[in-house]
C-alpha positions as CSV (number, residue, x, y, z in Angstrom):
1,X,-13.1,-6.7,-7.8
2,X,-9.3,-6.0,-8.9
3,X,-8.3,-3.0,-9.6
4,X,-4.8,-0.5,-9.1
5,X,-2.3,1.9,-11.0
6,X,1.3,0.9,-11.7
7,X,3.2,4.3,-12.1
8,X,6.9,4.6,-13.7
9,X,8.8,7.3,-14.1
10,X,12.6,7.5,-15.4
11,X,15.2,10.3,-16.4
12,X,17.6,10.2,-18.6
13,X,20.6,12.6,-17.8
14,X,22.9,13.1,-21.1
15,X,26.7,14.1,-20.5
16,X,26.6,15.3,-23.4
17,X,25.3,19.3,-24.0
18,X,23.9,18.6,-27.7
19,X,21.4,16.5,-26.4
20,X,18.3,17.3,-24.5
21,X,18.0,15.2,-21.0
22,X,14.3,13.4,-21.0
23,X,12.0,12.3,-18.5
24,X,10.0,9.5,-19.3
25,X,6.8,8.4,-17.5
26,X,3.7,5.8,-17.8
27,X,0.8,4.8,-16.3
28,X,-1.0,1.5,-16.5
29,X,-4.3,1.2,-14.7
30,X,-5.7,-2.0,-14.3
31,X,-8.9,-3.1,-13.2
32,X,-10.9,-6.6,-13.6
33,X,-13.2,-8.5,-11.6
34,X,-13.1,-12.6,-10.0
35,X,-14.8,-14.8,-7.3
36,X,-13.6,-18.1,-5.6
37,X,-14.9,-19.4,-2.3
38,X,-14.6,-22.7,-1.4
39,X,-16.1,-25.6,1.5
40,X,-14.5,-27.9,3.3
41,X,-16.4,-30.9,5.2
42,X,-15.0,-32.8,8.2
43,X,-18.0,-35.6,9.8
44,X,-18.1,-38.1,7.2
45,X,-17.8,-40.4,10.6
46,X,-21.5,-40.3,11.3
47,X,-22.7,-41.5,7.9
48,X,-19.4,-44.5,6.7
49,X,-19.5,-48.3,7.9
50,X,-17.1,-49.3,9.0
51,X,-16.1,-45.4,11.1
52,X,-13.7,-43.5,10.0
53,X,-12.7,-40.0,10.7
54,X,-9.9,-39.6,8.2
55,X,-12.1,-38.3,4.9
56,X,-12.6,-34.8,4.1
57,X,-14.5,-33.4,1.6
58,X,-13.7,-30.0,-0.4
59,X,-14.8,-27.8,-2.7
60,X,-13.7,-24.6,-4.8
61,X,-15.5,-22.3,-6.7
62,X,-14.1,-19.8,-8.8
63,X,-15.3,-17.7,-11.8
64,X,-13.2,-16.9,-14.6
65,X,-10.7,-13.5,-14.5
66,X,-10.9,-10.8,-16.9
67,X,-8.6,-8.0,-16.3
68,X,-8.5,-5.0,-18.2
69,X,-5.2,-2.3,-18.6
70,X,-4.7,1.1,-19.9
71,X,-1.4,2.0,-20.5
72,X,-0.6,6.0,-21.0
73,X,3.0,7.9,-21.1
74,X,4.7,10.9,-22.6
75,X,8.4,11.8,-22.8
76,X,9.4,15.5,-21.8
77,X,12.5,17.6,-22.2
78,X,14.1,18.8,-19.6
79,X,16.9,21.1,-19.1
């Protein structure tokens, strides 16, 4: 399971006294869910003719991702 928040938050300060200074923020929260395991097998040796002890065998398992996201902000004045 996959799952976090990804938080931003930004002012903007105008030099100029006409305009209203900002802050600015969002949110995204993600959350999704995946699997992957895998084998590896070393002792092929006992069961080749002519011997060897240079094969390996592996395998990986993994089920598809599906994330999800919600994104939120607003934008404030601030003096």
């Amino acid at each position: 399971m996959l799952f976090g928040n990804i938080n931003k938050s930004m002012s903007i300060d105008f030099t100029n006294p006409l305009l209203f200074d900002t802050r600015n923020s969002t949110s995204n929260t993600i959350s999704g869910f995946y699997f992957n395991t895998g084998l590896i097998f070393h002792g092929f040796e006992r069961y080749l003719k002519p011997k060897s002890d240079n094969m390996t065998l592996g395998v990986v398992v993994s089920t598809p991702s599906k994330f999800n996201s919600s994104i939120s902000g607003k934008v404030q004045p601030f003096h």
